[in-house]
N, C-alpha and C positions, 0 to 999 in steps of 0.2 A: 504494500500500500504506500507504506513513507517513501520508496525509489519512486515510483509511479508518479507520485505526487510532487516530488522534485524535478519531475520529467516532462511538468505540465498537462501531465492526463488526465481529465475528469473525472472527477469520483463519480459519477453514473458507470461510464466505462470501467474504472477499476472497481464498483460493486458487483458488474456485470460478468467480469472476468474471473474473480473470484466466488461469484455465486452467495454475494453476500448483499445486506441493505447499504442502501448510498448512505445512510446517517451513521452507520458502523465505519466507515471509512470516514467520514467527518470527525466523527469522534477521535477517532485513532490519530490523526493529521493534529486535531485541536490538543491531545494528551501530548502528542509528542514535541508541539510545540510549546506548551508549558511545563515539561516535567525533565525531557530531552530523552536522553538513552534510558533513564527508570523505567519511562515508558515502555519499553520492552520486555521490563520484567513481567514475569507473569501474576497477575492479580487473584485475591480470593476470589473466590464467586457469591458468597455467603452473601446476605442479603446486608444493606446498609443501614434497615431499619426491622424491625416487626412487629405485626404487633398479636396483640391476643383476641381470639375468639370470645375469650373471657374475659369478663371483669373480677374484681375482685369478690363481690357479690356471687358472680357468678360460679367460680371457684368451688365457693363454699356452698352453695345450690348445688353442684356438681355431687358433691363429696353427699350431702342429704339426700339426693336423689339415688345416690349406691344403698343409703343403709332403708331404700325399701326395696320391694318384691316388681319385678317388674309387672307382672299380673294387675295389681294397682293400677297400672298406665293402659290396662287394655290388651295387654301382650300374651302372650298362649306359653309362654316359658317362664320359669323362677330362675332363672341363671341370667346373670348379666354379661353381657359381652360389648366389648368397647364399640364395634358398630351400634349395640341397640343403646349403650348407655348417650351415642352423638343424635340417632333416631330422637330420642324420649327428651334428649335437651333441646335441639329444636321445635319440637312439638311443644314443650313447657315453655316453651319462650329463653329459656337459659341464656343459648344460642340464637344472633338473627338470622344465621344459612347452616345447611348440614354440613356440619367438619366432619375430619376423616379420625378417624380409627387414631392414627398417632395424635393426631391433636390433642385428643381426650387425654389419652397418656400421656401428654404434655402436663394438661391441665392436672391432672391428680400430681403429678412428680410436686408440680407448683405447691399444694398443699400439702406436701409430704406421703402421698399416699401412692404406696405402688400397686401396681394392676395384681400382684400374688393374695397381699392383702387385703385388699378388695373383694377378693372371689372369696372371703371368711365371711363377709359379711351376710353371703346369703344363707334363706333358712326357707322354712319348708310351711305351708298350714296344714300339714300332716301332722298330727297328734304325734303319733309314734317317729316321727322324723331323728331325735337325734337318737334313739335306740335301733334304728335301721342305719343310720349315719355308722355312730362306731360299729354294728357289726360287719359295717360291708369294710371299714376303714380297720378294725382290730386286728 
């Protein structure tokens, strides 16, 4: 790009040529004339900002919404699972759009809670549930 550029070739032609966007080469031409050869190094990719699906509120909505049953919310299973747990927060309003599976486990790490932990909190309205529990688990 930067020889191209010193060669007086249009960045249309040099995105063209490279199979890239013309502002990818603008950029590159503008980095390298502000930074010089750094510019070459190679940069993180990581993002420059982020933010959360959560809020702080939410967090902890998060974390109350594990210590019920999901059957509560409508659901045909008592086992929680990181998809149902981002399903049932958008649906609760938790969340304003459905996040994925890691998000959630973002969110719990946030308040200390890891996804192993979490799977304790479920429980049964089987009367006989934790004498079926330890005998499958004894």
């Amino acid at each position: 790009m930067l020889l191209e550029s010193a060669d007086r070739v249009h960045t249309t032609t040099i995105a063209r040529t490279l199979r890239c966007n013309d502002q990818t080469v603008r950029n590159a031409i503008r980095d390298f004339e502000q930074r010089g050869l750094a510019a070459l190094q190679p940069k993180s990719s990581r993002p420059h900002t982020t933010s959360s699906a959560f809020s702080h509120r939410g967090h902890e909505q998060l974390r109350v919404l594990l210590h019920q049953s999901p059957r509560s919310f409508g659901k045909n299973t008592s086992i929680w699972t990181l998809e149902l747990a981002a399903e049932v927060s958008f649906a609760q309003g938790i969340t304003k759009r459905l996040v994925s599976d890691e998000t959630i486990r973002t969110a719990l790490k946030h308040v200390k809670v890891s996804w192993k932990r979490a799977k304790h909190w479920i429980t049964s309205p089987d009367p006989d549930y934790l004498r079926k529990k330890n005998g499958a688990t004894a």
